[in-house]
C-alpha positions as CSV (number, residue, x, y, z in Angstrom):
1,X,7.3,27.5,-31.3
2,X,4.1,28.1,-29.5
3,X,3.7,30.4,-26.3
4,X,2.7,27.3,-24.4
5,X,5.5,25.5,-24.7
6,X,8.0,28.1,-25.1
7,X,7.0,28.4,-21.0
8,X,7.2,25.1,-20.6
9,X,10.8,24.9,-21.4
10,X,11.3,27.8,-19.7
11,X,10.2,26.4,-16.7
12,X,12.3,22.8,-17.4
13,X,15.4,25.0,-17.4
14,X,14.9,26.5,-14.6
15,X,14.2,23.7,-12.2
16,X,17.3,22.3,-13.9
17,X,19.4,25.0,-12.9
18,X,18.2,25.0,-9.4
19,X,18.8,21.6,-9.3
20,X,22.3,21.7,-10.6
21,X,23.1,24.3,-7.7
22,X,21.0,23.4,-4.5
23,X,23.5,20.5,-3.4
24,X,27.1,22.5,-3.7
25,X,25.2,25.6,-2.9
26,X,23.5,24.6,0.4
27,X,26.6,22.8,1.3
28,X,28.9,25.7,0.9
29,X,26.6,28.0,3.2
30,X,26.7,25.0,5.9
31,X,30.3,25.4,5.7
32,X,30.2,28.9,6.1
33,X,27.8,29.2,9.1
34,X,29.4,26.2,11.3
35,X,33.8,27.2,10.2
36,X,35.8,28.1,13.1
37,X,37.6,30.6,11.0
38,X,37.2,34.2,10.2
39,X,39.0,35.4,7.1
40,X,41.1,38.4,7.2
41,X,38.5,41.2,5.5
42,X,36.4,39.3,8.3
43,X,38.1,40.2,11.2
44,X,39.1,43.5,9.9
45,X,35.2,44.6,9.8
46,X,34.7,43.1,13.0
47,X,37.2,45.6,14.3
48,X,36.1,48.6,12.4
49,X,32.2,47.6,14.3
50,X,34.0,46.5,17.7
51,X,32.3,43.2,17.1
52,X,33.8,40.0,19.3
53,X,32.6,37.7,16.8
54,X,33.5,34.2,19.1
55,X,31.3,35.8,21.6
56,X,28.1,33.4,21.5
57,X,24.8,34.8,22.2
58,X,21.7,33.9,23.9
59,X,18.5,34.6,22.0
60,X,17.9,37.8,24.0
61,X,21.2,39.3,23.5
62,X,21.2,38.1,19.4
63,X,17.7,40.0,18.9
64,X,18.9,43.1,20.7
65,X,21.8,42.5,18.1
66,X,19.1,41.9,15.0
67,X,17.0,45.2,16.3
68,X,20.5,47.5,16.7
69,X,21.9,46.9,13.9
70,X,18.6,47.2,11.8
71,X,17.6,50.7,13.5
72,X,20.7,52.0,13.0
73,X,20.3,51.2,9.4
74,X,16.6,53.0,9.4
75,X,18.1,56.0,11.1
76,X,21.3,56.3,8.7
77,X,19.1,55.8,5.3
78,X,16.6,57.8,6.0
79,X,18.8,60.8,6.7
80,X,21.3,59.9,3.7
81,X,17.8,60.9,1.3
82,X,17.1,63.7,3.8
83,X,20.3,65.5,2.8
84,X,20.1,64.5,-1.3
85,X,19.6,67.5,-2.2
86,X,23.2,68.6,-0.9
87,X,25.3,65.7,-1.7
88,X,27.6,65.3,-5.0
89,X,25.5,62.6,-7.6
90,X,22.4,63.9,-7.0
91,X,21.7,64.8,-10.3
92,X,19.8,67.6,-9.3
93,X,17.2,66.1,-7.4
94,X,15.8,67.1,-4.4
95,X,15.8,66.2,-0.9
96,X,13.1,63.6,0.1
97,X,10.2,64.3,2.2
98,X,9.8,63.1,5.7
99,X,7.0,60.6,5.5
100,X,8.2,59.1,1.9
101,X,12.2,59.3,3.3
102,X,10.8,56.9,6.5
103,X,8.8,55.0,4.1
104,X,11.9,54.1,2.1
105,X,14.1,53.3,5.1
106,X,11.8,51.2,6.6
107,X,11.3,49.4,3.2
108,X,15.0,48.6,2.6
109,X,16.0,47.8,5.9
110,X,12.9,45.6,6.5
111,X,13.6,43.7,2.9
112,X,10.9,45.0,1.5
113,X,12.0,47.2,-1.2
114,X,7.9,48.6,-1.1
115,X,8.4,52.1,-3.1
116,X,6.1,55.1,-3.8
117,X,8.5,56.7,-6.0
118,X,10.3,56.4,-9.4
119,X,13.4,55.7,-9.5
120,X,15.1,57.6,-12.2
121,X,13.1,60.4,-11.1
122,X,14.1,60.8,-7.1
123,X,17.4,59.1,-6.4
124,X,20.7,60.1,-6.9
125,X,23.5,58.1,-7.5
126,X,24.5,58.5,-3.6
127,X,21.6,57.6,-2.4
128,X,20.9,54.3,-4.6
129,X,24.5,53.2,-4.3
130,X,25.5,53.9,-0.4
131,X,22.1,53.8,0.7
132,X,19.6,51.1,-1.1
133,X,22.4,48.6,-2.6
134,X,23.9,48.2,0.6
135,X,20.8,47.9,2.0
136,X,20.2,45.0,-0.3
137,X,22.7,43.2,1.4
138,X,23.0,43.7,4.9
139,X,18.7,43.3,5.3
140,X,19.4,39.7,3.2
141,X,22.5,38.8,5.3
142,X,19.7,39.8,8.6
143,X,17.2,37.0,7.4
144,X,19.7,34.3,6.6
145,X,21.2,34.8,10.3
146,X,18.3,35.0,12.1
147,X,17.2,31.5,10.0
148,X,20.5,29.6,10.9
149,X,20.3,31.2,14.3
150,X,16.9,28.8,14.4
151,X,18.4,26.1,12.8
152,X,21.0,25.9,15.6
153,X,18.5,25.8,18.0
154,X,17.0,22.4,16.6
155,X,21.2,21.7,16.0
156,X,21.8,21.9,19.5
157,X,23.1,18.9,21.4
158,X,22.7,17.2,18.7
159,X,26.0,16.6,18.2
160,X,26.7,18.9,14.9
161,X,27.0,22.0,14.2
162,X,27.8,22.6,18.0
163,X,31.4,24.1,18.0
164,X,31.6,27.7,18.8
165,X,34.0,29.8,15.8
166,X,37.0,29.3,18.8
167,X,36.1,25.6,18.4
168,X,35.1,25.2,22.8
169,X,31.8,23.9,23.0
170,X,28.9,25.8,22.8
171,X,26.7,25.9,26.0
172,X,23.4,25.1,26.5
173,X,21.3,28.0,24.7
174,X,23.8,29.5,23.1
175,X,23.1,30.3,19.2
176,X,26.0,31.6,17.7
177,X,27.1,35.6,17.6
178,X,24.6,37.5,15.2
179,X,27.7,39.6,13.8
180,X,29.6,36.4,12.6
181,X,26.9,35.5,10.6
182,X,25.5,38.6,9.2
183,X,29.5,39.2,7.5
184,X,29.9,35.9,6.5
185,X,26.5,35.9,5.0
186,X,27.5,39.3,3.2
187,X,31.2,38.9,2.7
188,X,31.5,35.2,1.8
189,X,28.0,34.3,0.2
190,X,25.7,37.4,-1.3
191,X,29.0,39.2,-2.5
192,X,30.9,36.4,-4.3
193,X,27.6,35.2,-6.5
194,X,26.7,39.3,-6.8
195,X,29.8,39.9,-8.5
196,X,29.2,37.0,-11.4
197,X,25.8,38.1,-11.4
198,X,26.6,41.5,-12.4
199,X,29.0,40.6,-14.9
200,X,26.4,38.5,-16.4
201,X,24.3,41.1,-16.7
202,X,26.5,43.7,-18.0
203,X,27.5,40.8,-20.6
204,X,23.8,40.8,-21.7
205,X,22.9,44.4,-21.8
206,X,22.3,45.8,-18.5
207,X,23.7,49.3,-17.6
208,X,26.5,50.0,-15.2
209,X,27.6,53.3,-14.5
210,X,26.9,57.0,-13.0
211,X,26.3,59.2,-16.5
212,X,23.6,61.9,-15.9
213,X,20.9,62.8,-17.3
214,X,20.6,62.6,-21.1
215,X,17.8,64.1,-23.3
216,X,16.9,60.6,-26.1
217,X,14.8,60.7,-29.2
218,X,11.3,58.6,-29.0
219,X,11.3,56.4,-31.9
220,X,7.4,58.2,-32.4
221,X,9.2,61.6,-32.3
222,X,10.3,64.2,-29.3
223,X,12.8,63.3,-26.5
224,X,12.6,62.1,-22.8
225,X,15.0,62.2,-20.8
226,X,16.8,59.3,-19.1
227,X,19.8,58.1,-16.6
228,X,22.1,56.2,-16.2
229,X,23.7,54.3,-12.8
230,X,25.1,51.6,-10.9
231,X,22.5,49.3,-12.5
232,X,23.9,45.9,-13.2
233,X,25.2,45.6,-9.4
234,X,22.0,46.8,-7.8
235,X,19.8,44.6,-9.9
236,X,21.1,41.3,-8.9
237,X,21.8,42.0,-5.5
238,X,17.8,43.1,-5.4
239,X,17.2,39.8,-6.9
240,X,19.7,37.5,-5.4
241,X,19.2,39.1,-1.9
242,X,15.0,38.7,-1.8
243,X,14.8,42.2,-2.0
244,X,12.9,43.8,-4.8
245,X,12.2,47.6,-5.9
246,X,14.2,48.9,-8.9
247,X,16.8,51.5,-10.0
248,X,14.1,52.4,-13.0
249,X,10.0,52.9,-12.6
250,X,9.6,49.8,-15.2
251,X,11.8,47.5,-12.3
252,X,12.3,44.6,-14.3
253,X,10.4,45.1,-17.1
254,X,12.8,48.0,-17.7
255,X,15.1,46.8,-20.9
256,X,18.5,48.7,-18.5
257,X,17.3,46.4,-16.1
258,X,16.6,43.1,-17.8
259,X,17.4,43.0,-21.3
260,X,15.9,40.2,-23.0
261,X,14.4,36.6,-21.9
262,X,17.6,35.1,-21.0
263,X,18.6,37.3,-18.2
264,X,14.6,37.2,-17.2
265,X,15.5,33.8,-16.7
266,X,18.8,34.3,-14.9
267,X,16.8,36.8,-12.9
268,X,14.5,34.3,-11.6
269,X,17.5,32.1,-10.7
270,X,19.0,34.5,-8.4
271,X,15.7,35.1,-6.6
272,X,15.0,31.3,-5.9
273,X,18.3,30.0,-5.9
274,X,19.4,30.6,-1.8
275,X,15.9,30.0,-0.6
276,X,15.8,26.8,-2.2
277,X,19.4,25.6,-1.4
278,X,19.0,27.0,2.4
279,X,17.3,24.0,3.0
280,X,19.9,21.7,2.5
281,X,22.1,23.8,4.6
282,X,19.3,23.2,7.2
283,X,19.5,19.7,6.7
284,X,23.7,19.7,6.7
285,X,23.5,21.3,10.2
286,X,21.0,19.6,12.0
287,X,22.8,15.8,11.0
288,X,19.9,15.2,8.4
289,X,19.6,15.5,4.8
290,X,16.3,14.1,4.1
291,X,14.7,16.5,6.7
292,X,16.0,19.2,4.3
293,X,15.1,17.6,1.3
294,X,11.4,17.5,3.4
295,X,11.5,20.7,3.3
296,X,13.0,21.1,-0.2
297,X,9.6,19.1,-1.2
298,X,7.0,21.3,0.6
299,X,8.2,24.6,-0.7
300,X,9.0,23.1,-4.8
301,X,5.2,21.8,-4.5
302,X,3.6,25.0,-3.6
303,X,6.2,26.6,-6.0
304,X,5.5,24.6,-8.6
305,X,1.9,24.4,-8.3
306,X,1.0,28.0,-7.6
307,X,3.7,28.4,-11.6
308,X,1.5,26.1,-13.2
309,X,-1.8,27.4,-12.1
310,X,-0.9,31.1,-12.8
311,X,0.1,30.0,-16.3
312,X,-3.0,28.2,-16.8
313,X,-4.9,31.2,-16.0
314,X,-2.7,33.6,-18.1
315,X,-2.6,31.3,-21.3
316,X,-6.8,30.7,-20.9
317,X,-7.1,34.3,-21.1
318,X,-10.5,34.2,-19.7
319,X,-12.9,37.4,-20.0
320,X,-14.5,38.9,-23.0
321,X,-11.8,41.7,-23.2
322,X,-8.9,39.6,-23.5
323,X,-10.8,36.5,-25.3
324,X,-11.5,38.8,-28.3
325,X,-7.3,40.3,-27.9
326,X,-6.4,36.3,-27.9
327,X,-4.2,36.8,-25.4
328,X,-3.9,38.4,-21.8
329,X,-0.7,40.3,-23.1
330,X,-2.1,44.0,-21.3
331,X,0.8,45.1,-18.7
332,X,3.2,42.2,-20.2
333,X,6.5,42.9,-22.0
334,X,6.8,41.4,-25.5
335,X,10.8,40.3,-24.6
336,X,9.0,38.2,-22.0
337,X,5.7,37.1,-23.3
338,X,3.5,35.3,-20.9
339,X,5.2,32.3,-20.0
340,X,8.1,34.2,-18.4
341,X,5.9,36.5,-17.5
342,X,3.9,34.1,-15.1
343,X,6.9,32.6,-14.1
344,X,8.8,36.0,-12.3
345,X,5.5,36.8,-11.0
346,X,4.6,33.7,-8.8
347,X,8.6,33.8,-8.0
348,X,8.6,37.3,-6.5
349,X,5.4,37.0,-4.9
350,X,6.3,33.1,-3.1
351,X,9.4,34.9,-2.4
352,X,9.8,38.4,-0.5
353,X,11.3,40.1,-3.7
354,X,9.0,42.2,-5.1
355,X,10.6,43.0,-8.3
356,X,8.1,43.0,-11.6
357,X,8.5,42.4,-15.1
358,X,4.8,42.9,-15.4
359,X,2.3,45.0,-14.3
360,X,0.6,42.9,-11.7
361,X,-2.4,44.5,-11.6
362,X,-3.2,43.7,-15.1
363,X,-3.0,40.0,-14.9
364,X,-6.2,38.3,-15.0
365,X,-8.4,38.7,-12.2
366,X,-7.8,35.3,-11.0
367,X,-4.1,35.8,-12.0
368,X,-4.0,38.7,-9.3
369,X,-5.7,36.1,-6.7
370,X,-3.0,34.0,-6.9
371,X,-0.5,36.3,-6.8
372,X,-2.1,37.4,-3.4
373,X,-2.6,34.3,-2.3
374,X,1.1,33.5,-2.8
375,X,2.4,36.7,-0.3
376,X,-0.4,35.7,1.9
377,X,1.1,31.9,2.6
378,X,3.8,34.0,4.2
379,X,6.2,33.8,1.3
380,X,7.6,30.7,2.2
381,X,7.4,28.3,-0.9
382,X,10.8,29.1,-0.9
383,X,10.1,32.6,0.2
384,X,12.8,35.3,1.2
385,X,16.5,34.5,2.0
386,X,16.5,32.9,5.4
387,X,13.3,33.9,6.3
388,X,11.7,31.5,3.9
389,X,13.5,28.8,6.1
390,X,12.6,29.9,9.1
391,X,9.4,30.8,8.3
392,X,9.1,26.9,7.1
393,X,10.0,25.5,10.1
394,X,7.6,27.6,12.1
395,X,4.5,26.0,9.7
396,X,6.8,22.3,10.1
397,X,6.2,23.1,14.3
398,X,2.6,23.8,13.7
399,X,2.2,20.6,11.4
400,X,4.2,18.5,14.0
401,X,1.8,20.0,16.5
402,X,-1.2,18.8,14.7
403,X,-0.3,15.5,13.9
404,X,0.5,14.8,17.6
405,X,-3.6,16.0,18.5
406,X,-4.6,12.8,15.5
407,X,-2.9,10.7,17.5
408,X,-2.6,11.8,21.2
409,X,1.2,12.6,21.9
410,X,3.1,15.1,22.5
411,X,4.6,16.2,19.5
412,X,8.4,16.3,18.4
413,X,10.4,17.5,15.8
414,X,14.1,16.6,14.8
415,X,14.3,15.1,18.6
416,X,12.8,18.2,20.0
417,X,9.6,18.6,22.1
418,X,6.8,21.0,21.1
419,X,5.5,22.0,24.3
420,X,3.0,24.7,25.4
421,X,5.5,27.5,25.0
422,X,7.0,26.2,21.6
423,X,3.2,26.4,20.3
424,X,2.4,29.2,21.8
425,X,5.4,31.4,20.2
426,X,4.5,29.5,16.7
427,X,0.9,30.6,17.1
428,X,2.0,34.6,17.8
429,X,4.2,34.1,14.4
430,X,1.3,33.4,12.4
431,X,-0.9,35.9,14.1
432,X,1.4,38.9,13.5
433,X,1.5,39.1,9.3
434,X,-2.6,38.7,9.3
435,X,-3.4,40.9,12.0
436,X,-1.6,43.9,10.1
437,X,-3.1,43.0,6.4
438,X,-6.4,43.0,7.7
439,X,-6.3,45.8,10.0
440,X,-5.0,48.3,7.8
441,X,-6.5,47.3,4.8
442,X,-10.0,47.7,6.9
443,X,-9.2,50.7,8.3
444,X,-8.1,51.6,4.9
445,X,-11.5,51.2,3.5
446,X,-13.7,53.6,5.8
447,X,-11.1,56.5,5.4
448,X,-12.0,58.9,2.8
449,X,-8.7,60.0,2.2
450,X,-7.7,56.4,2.1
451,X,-10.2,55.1,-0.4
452,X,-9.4,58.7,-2.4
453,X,-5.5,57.3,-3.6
454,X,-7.6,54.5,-5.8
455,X,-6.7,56.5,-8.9
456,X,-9.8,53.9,-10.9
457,X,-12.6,54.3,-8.6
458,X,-14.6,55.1,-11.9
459,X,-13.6,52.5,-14.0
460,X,-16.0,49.3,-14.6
461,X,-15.4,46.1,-11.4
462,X,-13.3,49.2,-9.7
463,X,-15.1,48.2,-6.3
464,X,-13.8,44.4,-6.2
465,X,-10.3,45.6,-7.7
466,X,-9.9,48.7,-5.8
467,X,-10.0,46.9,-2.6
468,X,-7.6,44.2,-4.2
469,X,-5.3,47.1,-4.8
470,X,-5.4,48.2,-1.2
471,X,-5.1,44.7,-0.2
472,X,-2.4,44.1,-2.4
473,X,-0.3,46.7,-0.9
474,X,-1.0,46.0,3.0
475,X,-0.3,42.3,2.0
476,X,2.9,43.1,0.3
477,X,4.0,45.0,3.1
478,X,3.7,43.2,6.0
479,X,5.2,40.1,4.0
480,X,8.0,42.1,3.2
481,X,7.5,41.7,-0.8
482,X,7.5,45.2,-1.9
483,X,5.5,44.8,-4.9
484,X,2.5,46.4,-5.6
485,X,-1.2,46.7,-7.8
486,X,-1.1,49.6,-10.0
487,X,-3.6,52.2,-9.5
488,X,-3.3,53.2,-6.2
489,X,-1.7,56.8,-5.2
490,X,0.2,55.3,-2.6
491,X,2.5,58.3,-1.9
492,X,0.3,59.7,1.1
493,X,1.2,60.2,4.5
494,X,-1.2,57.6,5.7
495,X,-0.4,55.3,3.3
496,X,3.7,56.0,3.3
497,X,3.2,56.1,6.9
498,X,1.2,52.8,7.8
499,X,2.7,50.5,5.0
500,X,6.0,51.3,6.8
501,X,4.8,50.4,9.5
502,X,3.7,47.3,8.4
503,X,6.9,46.6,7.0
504,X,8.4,47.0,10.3
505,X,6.5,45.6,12.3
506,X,5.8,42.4,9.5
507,X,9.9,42.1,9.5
508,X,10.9,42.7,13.2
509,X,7.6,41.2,15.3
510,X,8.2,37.6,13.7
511,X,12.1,37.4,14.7
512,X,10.9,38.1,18.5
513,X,9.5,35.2,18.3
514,X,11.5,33.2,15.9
515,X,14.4,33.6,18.2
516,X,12.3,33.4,21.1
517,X,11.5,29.6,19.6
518,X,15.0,29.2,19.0
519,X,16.3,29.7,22.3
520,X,13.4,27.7,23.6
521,X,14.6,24.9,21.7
522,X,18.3,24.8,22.3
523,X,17.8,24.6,26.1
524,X,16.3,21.4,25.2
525,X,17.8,18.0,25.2
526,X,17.0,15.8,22.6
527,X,14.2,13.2,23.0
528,X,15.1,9.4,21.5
529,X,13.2,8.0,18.3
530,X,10.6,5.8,19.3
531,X,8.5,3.4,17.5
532,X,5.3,6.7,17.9
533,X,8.0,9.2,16.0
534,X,6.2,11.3,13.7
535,X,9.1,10.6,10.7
536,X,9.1,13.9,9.8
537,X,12.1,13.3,6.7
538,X,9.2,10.5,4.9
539,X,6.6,12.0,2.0
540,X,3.8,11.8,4.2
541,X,5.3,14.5,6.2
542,X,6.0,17.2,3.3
543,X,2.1,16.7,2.3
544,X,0.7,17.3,5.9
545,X,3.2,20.5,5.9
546,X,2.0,21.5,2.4
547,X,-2.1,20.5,3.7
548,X,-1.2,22.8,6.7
549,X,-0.1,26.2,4.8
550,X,-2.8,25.7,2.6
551,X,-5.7,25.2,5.2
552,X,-3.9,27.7,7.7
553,X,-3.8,30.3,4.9
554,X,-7.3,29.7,3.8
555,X,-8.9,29.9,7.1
556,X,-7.2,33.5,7.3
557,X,-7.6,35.1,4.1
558,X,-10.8,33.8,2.1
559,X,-12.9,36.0,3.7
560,X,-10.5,39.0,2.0
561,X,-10.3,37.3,-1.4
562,X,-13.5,36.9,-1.8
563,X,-14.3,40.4,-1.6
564,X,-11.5,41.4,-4.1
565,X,-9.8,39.0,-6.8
566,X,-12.9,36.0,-6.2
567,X,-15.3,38.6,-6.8
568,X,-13.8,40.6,-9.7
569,X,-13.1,37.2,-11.2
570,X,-16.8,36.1,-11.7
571,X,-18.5,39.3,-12.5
């Protein structure tokens, strides 16, 4: 079988698998999100937090909820790695430095999973168990609240999904209790499909304990020592949650990790499967199927797309280097070759995962472009869990809003009016994710100690792919992707320091004024359909959204990839 079309069925099966799953999946969360009963672990977490979970919220009181809960989870991990070096399951390893211990928290918490260590060769058992699994979670469980939290708002007097968990009515601005949904998202969605995750991948070859450290043979001769750890359950949790990182250096490329092509494959699944599905939750709970499936059509045609073009790229091998090797195989694992290859990579850079089974930065030039490219859209095609959704609808607001200039009316969407302050929170959402790339990449640029961490500046094109590199890593930041171009020494204080702050700030600054928009909207009542009613459910529609991203995008960024992957690409 060629390589070519060993890809292609790769790809067939796994649009078939996300197609066997988005209806029951997507229908199950609605039913989660909009029951009027708590289960018993439910309620007994809700005590053990002091949480009145029938308590609805206001969008004020569920961001101060969002922003609590998240600091406190900033402030707890980065003093659990403070303290390794004292705890039981260490394995010896020391204590973690200030600037790299805030850069972590801020990476986990923020679903970023952005890290400027190794693995095996920092964290204890303790620290990757208690601290980044759970992590893995509860930062997943944030996004898909703060998503349905939006959802409501278009939901709202609608007449569905607005009975409060008590079952009295909700009231006019209300969007459900942030602590309801962030442990049913945990307890009854992310932790059910984790646990037949990890068995899968314990059943293929991943790793799943807390040995220490053992000294192997090389099959080349001498010995390197190696660890073992909670592997299996952290891996699809990192995948299944949008997060990213790895337990191992080698992330996914690692063989502990992900064994062989099927469970590459399997990972993949878990990493689209909730973004994709949310959007028929959307569409359960605002009355509407087809304006999920609108949705659904948007982010598969960028997705799709952006997997075919990367292939291209990767199979055409273009540049004397790899033209003479026959293939563009550098940084690729042979378990994976380059069909799969190209197929995580556009996943976890669409996405907000960040996990690799390839080393990005040796994909073609143009390869690296679209990767880029992909974080830049704002990881929305289907992008992280919940925030994918959420970050959809924003770009669906902006497209409603520029169809209504074509044709002089005041825009609407799912019976809501865009007015001047619904546009004006969608335009800061935008704003935020661009303003931090570009202002600390530039700022990045005329630092000396900055432009010292490029570990190639020497090498041959190292001008046009050192500033990719940086680029790379501000861009996966603030999108919350975690994934990163090799060659840059990014375990500095400025750079620990500032791409945590971008992962902050990239996370946090858009659900201000996500839930901001949601409130807006659920104070609203709905406006009739009238014969001028943009359809917003019809074909048209999902090509004016995908027109939008793509312009929107372009505008922003061409400047930026010009200078790096554009450039590097045709010298």
């Amino acid at each position: 079988m060629s390589p070519v079309l060993a890809g292609v069925l790769q790809l067939i099966a796994l649009v078939s698998a996300l197609a066997l799953a988005y209806r029951p999946l997507g229908d199950y969360m609605a039913a989660v999100y909009s029951s009027p009963r708590h289960l018993r672990i439910e309620k007994v977490i809700y005590r053990c937090i002091g949480a009145h979970a029938d308590a609805q919220m206001r969008w004020p009181a569920y961001l101060r909820a969002v922003l609590a809960f998240s600091a406190a989870g900033v402030l707890l991990l980065y003093l659990l790695q403070r303290v390794q070096g004292g705890m039981p399951l260490s394995l010896g390893f020391a204590s973690i430095s200030p600037d790299q211990a805030f850069n972590t928290a801020a990476s986990f918490v923020a679903n970023t999973n952005w890290q400027s260590y190794s693995g095996e060769q920092a964290m204890g058992h303790v620290v990757q168990t208690a601290g980044l699994a759970v992590q893995n979670f509860v930062s997943a469980a944030t996004g898909m609240a703060v998503a349905i939290a939006l959802v409501r708002g278009f939901a709202l007097h609608r007449g569905v999904g607005s009975a409060r968990a008590g079952g009295s009515p909700v009231r006019t601005g209300e969007l459900g209790n942030f602590w309801a949904d962030l442990v049913r998202g945990t307890v009854r969605v992310l932790v059910p499909i984790a646990v037949i995750g990890a068995v899968v991948l314990v059943a293929c070859g991943a790793i799943q304990n807390f040995s220490g450290i053992h000294e192997v043979g090389r099959f080349m001769g001498g010995s390197q020592q190696t660890n073992g750890g909670a592997v299996a359950s952290q891996e699809v949790i990192k995948e299944l949650g949008t997060n990213g990182g790895g337990y191992f250096n080698g992330n996914s490329a690692h063989p502990f990790e992900n064994p062989d092509a099927f469970t590459n494959l399997f990972e993949v699944f878990l990493i689209l499967v909730i973004p994709f599905a949310l959007t028929r939750t959307f569409g359960k709970l605002v009355g509407n199927v087809k304006q999920g499936y609108a949705v659904l059509a948007a982010m598969g045609i960028i997705w799709l797309g952006f997997t075919v073009l990367m292939m291209w790229t990767e199979f055409a091998h273009g540049g004397p280097a790899l033209q003479a090797a026959g293939a563009a195989m550098e940084g690729k694992e042979t378990r994976f070759g380059i069909g799969g290859s190209s197929i995580f990579s556009v996943a976890t850079t669409l996405t907000s995962t960040g996990a690799v089974d390839s080393f990005h930065s040796s994909f073609t030039a143009f390869g690296g472009g679209i990767q880029l490219l992909g974080m830049m859209l704002g990881e929305i095609a289907p992008g992280g869990v919940g925030s994918g959704l959420y970050g959809m609808l924003v770009m669906a607001i902006i497209a409603v809003f520029i169809a209504g200039l074509m044709v002089g009316r005041t825009p609407e969407y799912l019976g809501k009016k865009i007015g001047t302050r619904e546009i004006k929170l969608a335009a800061c959402y935008i704003l935020i994710t661009p303003t931090l790339v570009l202002g600390f990449t530039a700022a990045s640029m005329v630092l000396p100690d900055a432009l010292g961490s490029m570990l190639n500046t020497k090498a041959l094109g190292a001008g046009s792919h050192g500033f990719s590199e940086v680029l790379y890593a501000f861009t996966s930041g603030a999108n919350n992707n975690g994934s990163a171009f090799g060659g840059l020494n990014a375990n500095t204080p400025w750079y620990n320091t500032t791409i945590g702050l971008a992962m902050l700030l990239g996370r946090f600054l858009p659900m201000v004024f996500v839930l901001a928009l949601a409130g807006s909207l659920a104070q609203q009542k709905p406006v009739p359909e009238t014969a001028g009613t943009l359809r917003t459910e019809k074909p048209l529609f999902a090509g004016l959204l995908v027109g939008t991203i793509l312009i929107i995008t372009g505008l922003t960024y061409f400047p930026a990839l010009a200078l790096g992957p554009l450039a590097e690409g045709l010298s």
